[in-house]
RODO-2510 file (C-alpha; in nm, 4 decimals, decimal comma):
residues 160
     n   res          X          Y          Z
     1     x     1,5298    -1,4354    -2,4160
     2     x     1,2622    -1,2659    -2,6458
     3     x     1,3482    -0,9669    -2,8682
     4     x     1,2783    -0,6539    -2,6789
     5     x     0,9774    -0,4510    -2,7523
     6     x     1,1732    -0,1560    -2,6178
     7     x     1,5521    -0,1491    -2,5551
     8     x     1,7510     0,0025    -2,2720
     9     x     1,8218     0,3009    -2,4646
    10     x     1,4404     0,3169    -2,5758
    11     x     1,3370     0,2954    -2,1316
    12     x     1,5790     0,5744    -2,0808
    13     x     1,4463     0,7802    -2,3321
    14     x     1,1232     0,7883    -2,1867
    15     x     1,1908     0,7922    -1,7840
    16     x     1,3454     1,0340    -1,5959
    17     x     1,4877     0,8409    -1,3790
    18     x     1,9116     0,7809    -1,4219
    19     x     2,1596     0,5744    -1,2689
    20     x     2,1418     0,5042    -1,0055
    21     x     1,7222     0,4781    -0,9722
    22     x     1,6182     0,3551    -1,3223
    23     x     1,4868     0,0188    -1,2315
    24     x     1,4101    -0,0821    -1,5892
    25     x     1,6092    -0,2534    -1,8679
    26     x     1,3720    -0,3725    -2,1472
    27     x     1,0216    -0,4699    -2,2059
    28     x     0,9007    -0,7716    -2,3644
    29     x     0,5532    -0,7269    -2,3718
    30     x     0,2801    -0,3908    -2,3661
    31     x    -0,0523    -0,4159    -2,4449
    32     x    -0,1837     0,0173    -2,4133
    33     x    -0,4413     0,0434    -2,1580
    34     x    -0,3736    -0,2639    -2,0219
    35     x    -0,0618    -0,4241    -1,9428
    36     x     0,3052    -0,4337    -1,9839
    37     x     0,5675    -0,7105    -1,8887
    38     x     0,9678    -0,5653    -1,8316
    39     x     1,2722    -0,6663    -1,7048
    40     x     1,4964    -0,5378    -1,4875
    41     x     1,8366    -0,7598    -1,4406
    42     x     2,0037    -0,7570    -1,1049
    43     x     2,3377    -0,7351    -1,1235
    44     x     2,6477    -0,7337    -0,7862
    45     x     2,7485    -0,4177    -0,9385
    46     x     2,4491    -0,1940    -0,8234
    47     x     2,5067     0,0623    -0,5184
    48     x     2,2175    -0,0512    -0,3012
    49     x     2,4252    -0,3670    -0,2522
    50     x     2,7215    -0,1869    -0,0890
    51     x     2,5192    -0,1835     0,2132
    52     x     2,1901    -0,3709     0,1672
    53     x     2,3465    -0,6275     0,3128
    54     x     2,7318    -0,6292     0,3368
    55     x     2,7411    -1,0142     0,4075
    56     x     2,4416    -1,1123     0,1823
    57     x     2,3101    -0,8871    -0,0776
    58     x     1,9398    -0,8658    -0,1272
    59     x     1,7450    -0,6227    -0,3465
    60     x     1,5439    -0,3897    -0,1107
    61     x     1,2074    -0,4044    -0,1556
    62     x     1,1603    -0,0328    -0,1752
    63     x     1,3534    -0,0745    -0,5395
    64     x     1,1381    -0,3629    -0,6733
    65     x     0,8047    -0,0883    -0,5870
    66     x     1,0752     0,1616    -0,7563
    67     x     1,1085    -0,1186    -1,0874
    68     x     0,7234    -0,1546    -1,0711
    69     x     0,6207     0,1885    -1,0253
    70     x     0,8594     0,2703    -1,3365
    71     x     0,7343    -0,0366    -1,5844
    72     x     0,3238     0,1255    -1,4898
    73     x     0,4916     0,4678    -1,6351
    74     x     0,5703     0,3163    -1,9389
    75     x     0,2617     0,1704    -1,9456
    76     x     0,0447     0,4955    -1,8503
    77     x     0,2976     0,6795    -2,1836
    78     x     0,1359     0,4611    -2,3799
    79     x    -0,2311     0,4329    -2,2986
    80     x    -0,4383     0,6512    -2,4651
    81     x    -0,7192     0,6577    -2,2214
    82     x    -0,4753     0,8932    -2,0116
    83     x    -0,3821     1,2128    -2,2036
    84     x    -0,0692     1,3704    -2,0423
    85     x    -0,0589     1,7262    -2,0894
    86     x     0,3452     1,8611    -2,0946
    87     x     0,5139     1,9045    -1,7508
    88     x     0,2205     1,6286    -1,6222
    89     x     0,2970     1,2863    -1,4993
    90     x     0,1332     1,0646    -1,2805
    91     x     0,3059     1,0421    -0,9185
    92     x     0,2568     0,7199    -0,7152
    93     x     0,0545     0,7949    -0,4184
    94     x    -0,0210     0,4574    -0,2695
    95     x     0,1249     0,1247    -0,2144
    96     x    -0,1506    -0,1465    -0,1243
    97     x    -0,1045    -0,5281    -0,0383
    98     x     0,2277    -0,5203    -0,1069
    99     x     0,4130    -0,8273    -0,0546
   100     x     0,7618    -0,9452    -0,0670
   101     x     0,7753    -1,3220    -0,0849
   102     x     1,1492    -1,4412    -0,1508
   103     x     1,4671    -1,2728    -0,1503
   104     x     1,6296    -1,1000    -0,4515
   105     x     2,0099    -1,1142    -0,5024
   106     x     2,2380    -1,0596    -0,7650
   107     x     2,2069    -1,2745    -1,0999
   108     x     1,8468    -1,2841    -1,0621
   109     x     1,6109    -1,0916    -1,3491
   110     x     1,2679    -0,9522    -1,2450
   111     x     0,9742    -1,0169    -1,4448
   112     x     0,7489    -0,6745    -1,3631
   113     x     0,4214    -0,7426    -1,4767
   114     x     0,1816    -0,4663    -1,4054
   115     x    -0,2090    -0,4537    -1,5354
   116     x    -0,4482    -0,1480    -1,4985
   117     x    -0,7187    -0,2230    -1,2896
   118     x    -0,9035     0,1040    -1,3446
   119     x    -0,7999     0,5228    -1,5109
   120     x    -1,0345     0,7615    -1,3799
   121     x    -1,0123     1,1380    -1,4486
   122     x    -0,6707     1,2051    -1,2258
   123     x    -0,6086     0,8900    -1,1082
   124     x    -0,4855     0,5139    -1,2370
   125     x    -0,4630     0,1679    -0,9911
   126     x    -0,2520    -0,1159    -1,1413
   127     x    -0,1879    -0,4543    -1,0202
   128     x     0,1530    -0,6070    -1,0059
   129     x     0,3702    -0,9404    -0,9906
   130     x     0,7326    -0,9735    -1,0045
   131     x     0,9065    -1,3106    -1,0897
   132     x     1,1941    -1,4493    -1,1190
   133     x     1,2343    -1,7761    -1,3175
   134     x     0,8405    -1,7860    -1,2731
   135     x     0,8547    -1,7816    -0,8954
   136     x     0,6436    -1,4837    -0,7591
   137     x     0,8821    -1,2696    -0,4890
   138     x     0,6692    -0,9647    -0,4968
   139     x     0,3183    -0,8797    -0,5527
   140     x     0,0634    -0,5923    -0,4851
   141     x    -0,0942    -0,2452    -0,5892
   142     x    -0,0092     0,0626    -0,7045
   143     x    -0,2343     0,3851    -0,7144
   144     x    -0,0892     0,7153    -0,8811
   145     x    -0,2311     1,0391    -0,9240
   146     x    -0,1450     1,3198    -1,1574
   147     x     0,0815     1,6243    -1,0922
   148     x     0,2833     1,8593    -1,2821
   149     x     0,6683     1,8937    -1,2395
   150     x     0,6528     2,2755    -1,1638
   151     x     0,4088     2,2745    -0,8896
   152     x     0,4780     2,3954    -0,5911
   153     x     0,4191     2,1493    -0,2756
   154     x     0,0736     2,3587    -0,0694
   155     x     0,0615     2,4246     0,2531
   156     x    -0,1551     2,2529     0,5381
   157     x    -0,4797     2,5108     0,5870
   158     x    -0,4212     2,6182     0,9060
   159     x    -0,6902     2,6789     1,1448
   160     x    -0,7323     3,0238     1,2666
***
C-alpha cells in the first residue's frame, strides 16, 4: 500500500467524528478543489457487525454514505474555494443515485473516491465511488450545505 498522505491520527485530528462513527483511516490521494481518494479498512471487530447481520456480517450501507460523506469533509477542509468561517461546517443534506452494488464484510478495504462536481455560495455536490480491490460496491451523490454548530434547529412557520 502507498504512503499515506494523511495518517489515522492526522483524519482524527480534523473530524469530529470518534469511535464508533469515524469511517476514515488514511488518505492516499487529495487534489484541493477537486478530489480526494481514502481508505477506510473493515475490520470483524467493529460494533455495527454485532447485529448487522449476526450470521453474516455486512457493512450497512448507511456507514459507507457515513465513510463518503466524511472523506468529502476532508476534502471541503482543504479546498480553498470554500472558506469556513469557525463553528461552520458543511452538513450533508442529500443523498442522490446512491447505489450499493456488492456486499461489504470484514477484511475488505474501501477505496472512497469522491470528486466535486460544483461549490456554490452555501452549497457543494460531489460524486462518489467506493471499491474494493477495484470492484465498484457503491456509487452516487452527495450534496451538503453549510451550517454552524451553535444554531438552533427553526421552527416550521405556522399558518395563522
Amino acid at each position: 500500500m502507498a504512503t499515506p498522505l494523511m495518517t489515522f491520527e492526522e483524519v482524527r485530528g480534523l473530524l469530529k467524528q470518534r469511535f464508533p462513527m469515524l469511517m476514515v483511516d488514511t488518505v492516499l490521494e487529495l487534489v484541493p478543489g477537486q478530489r480526494i481518494l481514502a481508505v477506510k479498512n473493515v475490520t470483524g471487530s467493529e460494533i455495527q457487525f454485532l447485529g448487522h447481520f449476526p450470521e453474516r456480517a455486512v457493512m450497512p450501507g448507511t456507514l459507507i454514505v457515513e465513510a463518503f460523506g466524511q472523506a468529502a469533509s476532508i476534502l471541503f477542509s482543504r479546498t480553498r474555494d470554500l472558506p469556513m468561517r469557525p463553528g461552520e461546517f458543511l452538513m450533508l443534506g442529500v443523498i442522490h443515485d446512491m447505489r450499493f452494488l456488492v456486499p461489504v464484510v470484514p477484511g475488505d478495504r474501501l477505496d472512497i473516491e469522491v470528486k466535486i462536481l460544483k461549490l456554490a455560495g452555501d452549497v457543494a455536490l460531489v460524486d462518489g465511488t467506493v471499491t474494493v480491490d477495484e470492484t465498484i460496491v457503491a456509487r452516487g451523490r452527495l450534496g451538503f450545505a453549510r451550517a454552524e454548530l451553535d444554531a438552533k434547529p427553526t421552527e416550521p412557520a405556522r399558518n395563522a
